[in-house]
Every structure is written in C-alpha cells, then in structure tokens.
C-alpha positions as CSV (number, residue, x, y, z in Angstrom):
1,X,0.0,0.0,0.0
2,X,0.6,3.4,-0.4
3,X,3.1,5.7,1.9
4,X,2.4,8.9,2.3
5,X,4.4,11.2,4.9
6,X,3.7,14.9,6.2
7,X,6.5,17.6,6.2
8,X,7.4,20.9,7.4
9,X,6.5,23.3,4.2
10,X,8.4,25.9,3.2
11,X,5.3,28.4,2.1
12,X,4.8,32.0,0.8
13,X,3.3,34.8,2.6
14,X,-0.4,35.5,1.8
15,X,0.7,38.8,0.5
16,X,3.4,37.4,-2.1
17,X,1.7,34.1,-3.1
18,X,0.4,35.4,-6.2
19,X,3.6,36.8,-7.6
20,X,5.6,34.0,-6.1
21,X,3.8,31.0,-7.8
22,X,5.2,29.8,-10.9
23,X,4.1,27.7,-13.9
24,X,6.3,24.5,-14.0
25,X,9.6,24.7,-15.1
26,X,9.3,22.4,-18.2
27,X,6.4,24.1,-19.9
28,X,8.3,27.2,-20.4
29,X,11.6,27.9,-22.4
30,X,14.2,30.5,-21.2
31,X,12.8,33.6,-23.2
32,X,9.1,33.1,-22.1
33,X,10.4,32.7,-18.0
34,X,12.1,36.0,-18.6
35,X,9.4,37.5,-20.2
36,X,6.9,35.8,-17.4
37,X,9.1,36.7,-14.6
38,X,9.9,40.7,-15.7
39,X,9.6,42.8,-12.7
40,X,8.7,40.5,-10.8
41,X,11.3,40.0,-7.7
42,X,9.6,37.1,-6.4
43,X,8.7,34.6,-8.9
44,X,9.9,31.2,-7.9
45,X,11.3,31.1,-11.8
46,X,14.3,33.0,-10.1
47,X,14.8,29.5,-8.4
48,X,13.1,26.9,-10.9
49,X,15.1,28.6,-14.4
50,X,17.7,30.8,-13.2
51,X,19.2,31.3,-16.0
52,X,16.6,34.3,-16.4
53,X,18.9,36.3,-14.4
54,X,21.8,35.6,-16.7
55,X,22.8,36.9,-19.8
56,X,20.6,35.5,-22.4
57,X,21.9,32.6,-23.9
58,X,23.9,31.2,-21.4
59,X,24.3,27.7,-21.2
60,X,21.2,26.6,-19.4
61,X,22.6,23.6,-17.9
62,X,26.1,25.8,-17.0
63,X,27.7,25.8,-13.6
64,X,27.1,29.4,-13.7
65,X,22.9,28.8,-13.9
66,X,23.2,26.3,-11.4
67,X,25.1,28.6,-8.8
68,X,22.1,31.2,-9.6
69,X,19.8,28.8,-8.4
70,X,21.3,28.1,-4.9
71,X,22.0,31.8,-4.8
72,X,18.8,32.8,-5.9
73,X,17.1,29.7,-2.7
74,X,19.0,31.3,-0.8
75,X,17.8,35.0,-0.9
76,X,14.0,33.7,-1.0
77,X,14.3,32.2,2.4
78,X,16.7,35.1,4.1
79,X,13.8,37.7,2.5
80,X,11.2,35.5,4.4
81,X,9.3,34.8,1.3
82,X,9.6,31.0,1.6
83,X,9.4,30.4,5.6
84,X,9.3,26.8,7.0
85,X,6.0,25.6,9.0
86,X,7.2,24.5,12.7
87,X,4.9,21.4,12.6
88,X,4.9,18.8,10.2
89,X,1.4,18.8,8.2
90,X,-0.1,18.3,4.8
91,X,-2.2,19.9,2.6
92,X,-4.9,20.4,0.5
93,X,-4.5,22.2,-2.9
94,X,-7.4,22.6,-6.0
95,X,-7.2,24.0,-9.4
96,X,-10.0,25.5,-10.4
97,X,-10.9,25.7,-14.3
98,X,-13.8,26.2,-16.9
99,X,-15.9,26.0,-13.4
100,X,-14.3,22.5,-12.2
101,X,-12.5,22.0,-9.2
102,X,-9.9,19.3,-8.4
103,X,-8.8,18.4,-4.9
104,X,-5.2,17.1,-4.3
105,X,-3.5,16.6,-1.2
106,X,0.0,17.6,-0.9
107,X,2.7,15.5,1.2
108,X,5.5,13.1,0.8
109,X,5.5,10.1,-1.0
110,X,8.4,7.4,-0.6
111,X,11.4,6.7,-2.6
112,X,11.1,2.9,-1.5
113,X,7.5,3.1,-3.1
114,X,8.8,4.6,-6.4
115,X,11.8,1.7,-6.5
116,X,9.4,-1.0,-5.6
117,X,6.4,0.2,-8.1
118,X,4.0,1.0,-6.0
119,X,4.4,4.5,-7.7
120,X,3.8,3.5,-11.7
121,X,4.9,5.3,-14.6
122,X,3.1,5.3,-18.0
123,X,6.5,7.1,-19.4
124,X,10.0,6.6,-20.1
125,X,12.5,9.7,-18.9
126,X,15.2,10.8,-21.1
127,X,18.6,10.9,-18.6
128,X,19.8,14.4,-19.8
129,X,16.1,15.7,-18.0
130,X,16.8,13.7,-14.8
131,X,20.3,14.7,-14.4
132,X,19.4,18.5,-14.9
133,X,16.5,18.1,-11.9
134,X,19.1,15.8,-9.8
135,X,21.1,18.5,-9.7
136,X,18.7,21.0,-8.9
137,X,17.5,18.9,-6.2
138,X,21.0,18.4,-4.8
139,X,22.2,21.4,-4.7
140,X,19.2,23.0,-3.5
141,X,18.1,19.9,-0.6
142,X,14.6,20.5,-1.8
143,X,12.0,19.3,-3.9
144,X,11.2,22.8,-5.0
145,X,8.4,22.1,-7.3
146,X,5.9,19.1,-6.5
147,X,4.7,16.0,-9.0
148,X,1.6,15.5,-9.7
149,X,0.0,12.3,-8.6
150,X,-3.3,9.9,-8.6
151,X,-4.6,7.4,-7.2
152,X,-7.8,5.1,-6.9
153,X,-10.8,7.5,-5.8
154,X,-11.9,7.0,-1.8
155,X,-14.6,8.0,0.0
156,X,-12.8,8.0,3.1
157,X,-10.6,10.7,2.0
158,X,-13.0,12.8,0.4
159,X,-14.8,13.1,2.8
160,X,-11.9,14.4,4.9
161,X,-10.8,16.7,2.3
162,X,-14.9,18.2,1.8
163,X,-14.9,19.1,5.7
164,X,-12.2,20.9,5.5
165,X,-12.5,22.8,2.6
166,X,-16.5,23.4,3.8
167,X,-15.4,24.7,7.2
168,X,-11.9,26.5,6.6
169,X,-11.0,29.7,4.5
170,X,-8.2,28.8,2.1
171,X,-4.6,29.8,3.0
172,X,-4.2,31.1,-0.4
173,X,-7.0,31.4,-2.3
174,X,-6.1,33.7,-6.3
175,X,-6.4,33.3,-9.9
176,X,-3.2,33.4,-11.6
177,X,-3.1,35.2,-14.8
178,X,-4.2,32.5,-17.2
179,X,-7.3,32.4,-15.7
180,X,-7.0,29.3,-13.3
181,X,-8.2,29.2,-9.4
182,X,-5.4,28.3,-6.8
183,X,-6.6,27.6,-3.6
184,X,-4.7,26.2,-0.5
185,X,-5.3,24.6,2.9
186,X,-3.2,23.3,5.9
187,X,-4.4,20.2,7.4
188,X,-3.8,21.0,10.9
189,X,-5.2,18.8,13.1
190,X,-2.6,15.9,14.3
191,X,-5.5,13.1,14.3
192,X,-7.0,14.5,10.7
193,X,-3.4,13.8,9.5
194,X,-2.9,10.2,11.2
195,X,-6.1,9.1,9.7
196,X,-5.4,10.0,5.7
197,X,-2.1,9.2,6.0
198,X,-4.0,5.0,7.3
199,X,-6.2,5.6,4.4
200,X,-3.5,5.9,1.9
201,X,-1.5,3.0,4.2
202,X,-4.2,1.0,4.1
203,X,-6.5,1.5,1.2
204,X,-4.5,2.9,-1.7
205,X,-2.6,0.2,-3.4
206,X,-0.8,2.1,-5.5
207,X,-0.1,5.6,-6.9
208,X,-0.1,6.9,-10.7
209,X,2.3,9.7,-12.1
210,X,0.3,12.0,-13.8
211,X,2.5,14.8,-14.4
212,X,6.3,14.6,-13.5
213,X,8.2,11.8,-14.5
214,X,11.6,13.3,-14.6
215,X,11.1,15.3,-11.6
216,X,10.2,12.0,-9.9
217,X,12.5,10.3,-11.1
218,X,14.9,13.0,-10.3
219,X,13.6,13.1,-6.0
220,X,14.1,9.3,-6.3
221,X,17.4,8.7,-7.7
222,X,19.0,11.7,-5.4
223,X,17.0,9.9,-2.2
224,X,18.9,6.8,-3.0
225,X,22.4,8.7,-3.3
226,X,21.8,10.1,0.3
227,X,20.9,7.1,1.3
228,X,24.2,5.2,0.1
229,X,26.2,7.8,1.7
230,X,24.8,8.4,4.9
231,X,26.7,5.8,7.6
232,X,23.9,6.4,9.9
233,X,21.0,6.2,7.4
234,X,17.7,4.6,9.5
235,X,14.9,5.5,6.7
236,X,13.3,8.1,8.3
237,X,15.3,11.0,6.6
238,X,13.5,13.3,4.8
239,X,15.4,12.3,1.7
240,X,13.7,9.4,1.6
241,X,10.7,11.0,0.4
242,X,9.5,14.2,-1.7
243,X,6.6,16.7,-2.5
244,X,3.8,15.2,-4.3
245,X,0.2,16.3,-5.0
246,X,-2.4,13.4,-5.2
247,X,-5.0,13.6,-6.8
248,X,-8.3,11.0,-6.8
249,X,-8.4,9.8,-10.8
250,X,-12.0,10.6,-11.1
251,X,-11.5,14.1,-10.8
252,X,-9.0,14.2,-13.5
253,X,-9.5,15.0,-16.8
254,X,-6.6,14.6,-19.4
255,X,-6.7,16.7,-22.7
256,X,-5.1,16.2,-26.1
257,X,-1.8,16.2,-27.1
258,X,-1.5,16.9,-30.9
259,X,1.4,16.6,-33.8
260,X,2.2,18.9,-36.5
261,X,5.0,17.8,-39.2
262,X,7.3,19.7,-41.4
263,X,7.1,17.9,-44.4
264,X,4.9,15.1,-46.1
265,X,8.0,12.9,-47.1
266,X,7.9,14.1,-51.1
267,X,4.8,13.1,-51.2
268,X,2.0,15.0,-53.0
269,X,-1.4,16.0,-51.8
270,X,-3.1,13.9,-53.9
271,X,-0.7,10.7,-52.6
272,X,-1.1,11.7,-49.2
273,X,-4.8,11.6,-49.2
274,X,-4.5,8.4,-51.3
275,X,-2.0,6.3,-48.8
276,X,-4.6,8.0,-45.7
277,X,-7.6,6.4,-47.1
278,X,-6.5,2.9,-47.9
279,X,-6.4,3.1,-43.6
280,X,-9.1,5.8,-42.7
281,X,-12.4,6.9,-43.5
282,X,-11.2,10.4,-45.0
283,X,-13.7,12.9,-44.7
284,X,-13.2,17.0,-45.9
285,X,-14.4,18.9,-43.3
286,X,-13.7,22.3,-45.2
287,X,-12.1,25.3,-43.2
288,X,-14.1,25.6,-40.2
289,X,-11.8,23.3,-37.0
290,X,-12.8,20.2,-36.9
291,X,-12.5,18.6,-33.5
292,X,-12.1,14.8,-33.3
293,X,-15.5,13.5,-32.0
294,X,-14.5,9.8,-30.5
295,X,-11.3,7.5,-30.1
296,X,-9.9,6.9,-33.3
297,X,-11.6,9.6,-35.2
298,X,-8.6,12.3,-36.1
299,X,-9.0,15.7,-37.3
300,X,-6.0,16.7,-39.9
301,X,-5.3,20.4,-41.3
302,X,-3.7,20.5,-44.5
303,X,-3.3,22.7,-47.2
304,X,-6.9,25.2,-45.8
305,X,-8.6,22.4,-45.0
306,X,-9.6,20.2,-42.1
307,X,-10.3,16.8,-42.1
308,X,-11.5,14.0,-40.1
309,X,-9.5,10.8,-40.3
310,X,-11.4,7.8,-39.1
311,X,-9.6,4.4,-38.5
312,X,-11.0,1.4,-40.4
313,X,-11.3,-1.4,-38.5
314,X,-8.5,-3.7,-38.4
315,X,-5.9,-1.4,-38.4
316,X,-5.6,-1.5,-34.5
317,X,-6.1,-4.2,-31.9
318,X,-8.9,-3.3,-29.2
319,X,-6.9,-6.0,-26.9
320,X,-3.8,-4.6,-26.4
321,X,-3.6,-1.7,-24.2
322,X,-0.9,0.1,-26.0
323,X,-1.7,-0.9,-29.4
324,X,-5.5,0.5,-29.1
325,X,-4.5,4.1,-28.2
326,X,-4.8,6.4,-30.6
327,X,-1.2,8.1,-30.3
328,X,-0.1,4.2,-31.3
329,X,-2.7,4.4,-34.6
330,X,-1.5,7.9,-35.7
331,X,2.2,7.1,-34.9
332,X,2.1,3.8,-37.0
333,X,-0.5,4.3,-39.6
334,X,0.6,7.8,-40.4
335,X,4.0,9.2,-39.5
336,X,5.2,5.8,-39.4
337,X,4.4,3.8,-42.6
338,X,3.6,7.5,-44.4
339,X,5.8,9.9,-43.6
340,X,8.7,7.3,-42.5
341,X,9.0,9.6,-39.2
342,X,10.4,6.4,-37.1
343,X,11.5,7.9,-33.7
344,X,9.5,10.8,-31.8
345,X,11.9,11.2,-29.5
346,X,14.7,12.0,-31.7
347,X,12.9,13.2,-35.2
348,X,13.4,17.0,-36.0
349,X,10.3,16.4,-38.9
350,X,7.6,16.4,-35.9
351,X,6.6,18.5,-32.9
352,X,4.1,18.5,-30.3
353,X,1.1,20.9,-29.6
354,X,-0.3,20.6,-26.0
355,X,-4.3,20.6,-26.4
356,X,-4.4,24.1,-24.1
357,X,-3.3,25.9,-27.0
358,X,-5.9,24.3,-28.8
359,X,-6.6,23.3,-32.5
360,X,-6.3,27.0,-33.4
361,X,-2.6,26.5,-32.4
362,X,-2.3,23.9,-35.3
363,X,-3.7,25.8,-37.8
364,X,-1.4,29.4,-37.0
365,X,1.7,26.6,-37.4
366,X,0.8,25.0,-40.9
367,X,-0.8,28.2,-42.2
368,X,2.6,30.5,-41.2
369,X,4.5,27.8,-43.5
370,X,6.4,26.4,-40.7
371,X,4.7,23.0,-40.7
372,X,3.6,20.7,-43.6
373,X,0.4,19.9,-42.1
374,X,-1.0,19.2,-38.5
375,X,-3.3,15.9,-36.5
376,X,-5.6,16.2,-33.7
377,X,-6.4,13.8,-31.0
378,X,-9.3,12.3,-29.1
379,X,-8.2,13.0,-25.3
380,X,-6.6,9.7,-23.4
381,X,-8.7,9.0,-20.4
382,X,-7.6,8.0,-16.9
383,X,-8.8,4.3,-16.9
384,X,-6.5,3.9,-20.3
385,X,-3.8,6.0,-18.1
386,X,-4.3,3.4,-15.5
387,X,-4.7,-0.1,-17.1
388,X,-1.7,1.1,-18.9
389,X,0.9,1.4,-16.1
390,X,-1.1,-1.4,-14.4
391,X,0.3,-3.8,-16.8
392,X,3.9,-2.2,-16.5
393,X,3.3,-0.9,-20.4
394,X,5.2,2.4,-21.3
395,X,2.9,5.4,-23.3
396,X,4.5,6.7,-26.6
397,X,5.9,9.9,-26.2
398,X,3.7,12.7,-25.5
399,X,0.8,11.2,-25.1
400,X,-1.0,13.0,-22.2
401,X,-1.5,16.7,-20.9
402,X,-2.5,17.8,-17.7
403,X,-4.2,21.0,-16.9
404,X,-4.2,22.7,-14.9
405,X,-0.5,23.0,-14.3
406,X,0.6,23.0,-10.8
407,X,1.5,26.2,-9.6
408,X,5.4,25.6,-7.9
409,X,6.0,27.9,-5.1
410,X,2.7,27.4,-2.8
411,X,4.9,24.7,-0.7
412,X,8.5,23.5,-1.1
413,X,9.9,20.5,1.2
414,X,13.5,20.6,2.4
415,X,15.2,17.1,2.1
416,X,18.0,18.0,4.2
C-alpha cells in the first residue's frame, strides 16, 4: 500500500503568493520565463530557471545557472518569502478551471515506493532531464516544485478533504493570470493527518504519475544517493521521500496532445490523401476546425482544410492496451508507414502541440508555413492511463497533458 508522509512546508506569505507561484519549469523555455518573470522580484522562476537572471543565452545547464539557483534559494528564504512551517502537516490544494474544481492533497510520497512500483509510470525519462533536476535537487536539498500524482478514488478521504475545505477559509486562495483558481489549505489537526495518512497506508494500493516523471525520477534517484552515503541512514530522513500532489483519478481529466509535421516525405497532396484512405475513412471537413469527436476519429489540417481521419477497422487491436490508443494508430498508420517519421523522441520532422493551446494552435503553425500539415487527437482517459501502467506498459511519447498545471511555489519541502 501506499506511503504517504507529512512535512514541514516551506510556504509563501499571503501577500506574495500570487507573484511568487510559478508555472512548472518544463512548460516554459528561457525567453518566455524572462518574459513571465519581468519585474517581478519574487517569482519562484528565479529558483526553478535561473538562467533568467543571466545573460541571455547562457548555457542553461552551466555551472554558472546552477550557482544562480542556490544563490537565488537562498535570498528567498533570508527575505522571508519562503518560511518553513514549525509542525509537520499536509495539505490540501485545488485548481480551479472552466468552473471545475480538483482536490489534491500535498505530502511526501516514498522513494522505497517509487523503486518497488508502487508508484507506476506510464512514461519513459530521457537521462539528460533527470540529471538537470538531480542537480537542482541536490544542490538546493529540496524538492522545489511538486509531482503530480493519482490514485484510486476514496470516499474515506473525500470526505476528509470536503470538511475541511466546507469549514476552513483557504490559506491562499487567487487566480493566476491565465485564468486558473489556486486555492490552498493546511491540514492542521494531528488526528486529521494520522487518519489519511492509514487511508493511503491501508486503502490505496498504488499511486499513478500523472505529471512529473523526470522530476520524480529526479527526487528518487538523489534519495537513493543520500541514502548510500549516509553511515547512519535509519529510513526516516527526509530524503527518503518528496513533494507530491495526489489527486483521486475521477477528478482528472486529461486533454489532447496533438502533432504537427514539417514535411509530407515528397509526397504529394493527392498521394497523401490516397495512402490515408487505404487506412481511414477520409472525410473533408472544409475550413471551419474540426474537432475529433471519438477515439480513433482524427481531425488533420492541411493545405486550408480540415479533415477528419477515421480508423478502419483492423488497423488496431482493441486488446492490447498500448496498441489501441490512438497516439499508437496515428504514430504507425501515419507518420510511421507514411511519412517514415520512425522515432519521436529524436525526429526533427515532428513536434508537439499541447491541447491548451488548442486546434487553433495547429492551424497558426501550418498556415505560417512552418509545418507541412498538423493531426488532432481524441483525449486519453484516466482508466486507459491506469490499465496502462497497471500492466507495466510504457505510453508513446507525448501522449498525455494535464491541466491545470501546478503552480510551484505554494509549498516547497526541504530534504536535508
């Protein structure tokens, strides 16, 4: 079963929270955190990219960047804008968006549970992104931005969490610029604690990453390095465990994750539509967006035009859990055995729109010339999420987006 562990939080002021929260580190490049953090002394970016307080174009993974961050931790906390809680406690944080409010709780999940999977991935990590976050991890002793968890929904819990949030003002309670609700309690009472932390001990079998994989992996591996070099080591160290928000999986909602591609592989228009439809149904939708309407229904923008590519039967297998999701039937049917785009991880001829931007996105990218021509998803849901990692299967790249992000900065937990 599950482990779940309460800390003493690093947290904001009231009166700083807003500027202080960040959007994750990794859905953000350099120029947009400098643009996002511009006069703005306290956002947690200062600690999460540093290199935005560097000449632009620095080396982002430079010693010099890396020194920025610890200098940068350090002047948070001596300011007072990150001050540690003097009990240990967990929380309770929701996202609120398009009128629909998730509930996580925020505490510390175990290293030992992530090695053993009882925390299961549906994604591999590249070990260039894990290094970069070990690093930040070590040299900061924190886990300065959480990961974003679920797990099985239970009613013991949410009842827990709907007292509290029924009967207590939030902490922090703002929208952040985009639009989305933060809101923050601290779970106070010692016996309110005890009994989630039994539920989760008792009840939860296992956790799921949602969001976070290379931050996870990144807690973990430096947990273990502590561990090995620690003499004294007994298991109750806080680097044994790191910041995680949990979420129940029936309040999650994933959204789509689309490609665009630079080129159609020499292929004509008329060759292209002719190699689609000997696999799909190809409809023209004309030049109003066309939004896919089920699983294995596509929507393509080409040339003006949208499209909706449905798959004919037989050219996936409703049996096997990675072979039926739709990321799988665009990636071999079309960029595969069409456009001869073999690896996703390593081709330059494809790149990835997150569904928040939505299809609108696709169409500015093909219509400015910089891509060839662009595909929509059908969303992945939870339960394919879940069988998925159940099995101990691996998710193509890019498959799922999460949002609401969650905001870094609200709570940090100090490993050391």
């Amino acid at each position: 079963m599950a482990i779940l562990k309460a800390f003493k939080g690093l947290r904001p002021p009231v009166e700083i929270v807003k500027q202080l929260a960040s959007r994750p580190y990794d859905v953000l490049n350099s120029e947009e955190a400098r643009i996002e953090a511009n006069n703005n002394p306290y956002s947690l970016l200062r600690v999460t990219k540093a290199e935005i307080d560097l000449p632009a174009g620095i080396d982002v993974h430079g010693d010099e960047v890396y020194r920025k961050v610890v200098d940068n931790f350090d002047f948070f906390r001596k300011n007072n804008w990150l001050i540690q809680d003097s009990e240990e406690k967990l929380y309770i944080y929701a996202q609120t968006m398009n009128g629909r409010t998730q509930y996580g709780i925020v505490g510390c999940t175990s290293i030992e549970d992530y090695f053993n999977n009882k925390i299961k991935k549906h994604e591999l990590t590249r070990k260039d992104k894990e290094e970069d976050r070990m690093i930040h991890v070590r040299i900061t002793n924190a886990n300065v931005e959480p990961v974003f968890f679920s797990y099985p929904a239970n009613r013991g819990i949410d009842e827990i969490v709907t007292n509290i949030v029924s009967h207590n003002k939030p902490v922090y309670d703002f929208v952040a610029d985009d639009g989305f609700g933060h809101h923050f309690w601290t779970i106070d009472s010692k016996d309110t604690i005890t009994r989630i932390i039994e539920i989760f001990e008792k009840e939860i079998p296992s956790l799921y990453v949602a969001d976070g994989h290379h931050r996870t992996a990144a807690a973990a591996l430096v947990g273990l390095e502590k561990r090995k070099n620690n003499p004294a080591h007994n298991g109750t160290e806080e680097y044994n465990f790191f910041m995680s928000v949990l979420f129940p999986d029936n309040q999650l909602k994933i959204i789509d994750y689309n490609r665009v591609v630079k080129d159609l592989n020499n292929l004509s228009s008329e060759e292209l539509i002719g190699k689609l439809s000997e696999v799909f149904i190809v409809l023209n939708k004309g030049s109003e967006i066309y939004t896919p309407a089920s699983l294995h229904n596509f929507a393509m923008y080409f040339e003006g035009n949208w499209y909706s590519l449905t798959a004919k039967e037989g050219t996936y297998n409703d049996s096997d859990p990675i072979g039926v999701l739709d990321v799988t039937i665009l990636s071999s049917l079309v960029l595969d055995q069409i456009l001869d785009i073999k690896d996703l991880r390593t081709s330059t001829r494809v790149d990835f729109v997150g569904g928040i931007r939505g299809l609108a996105e696709l169409k500015k990218r093909v219509d400015s010339g910089e891509m060839k021509a662009a595909f929509a998803l059908y969303p992945v849901s939870m339960k394919q999420l879940i069988d998925i990692a159940d099995t101990g299967n691996i998710m193509p790249p890019k498959t799922t987006w999460f949002e609401p992000k969650l905001r870094s900065g609200l709570v940090v937990h100090l490993i050391e």
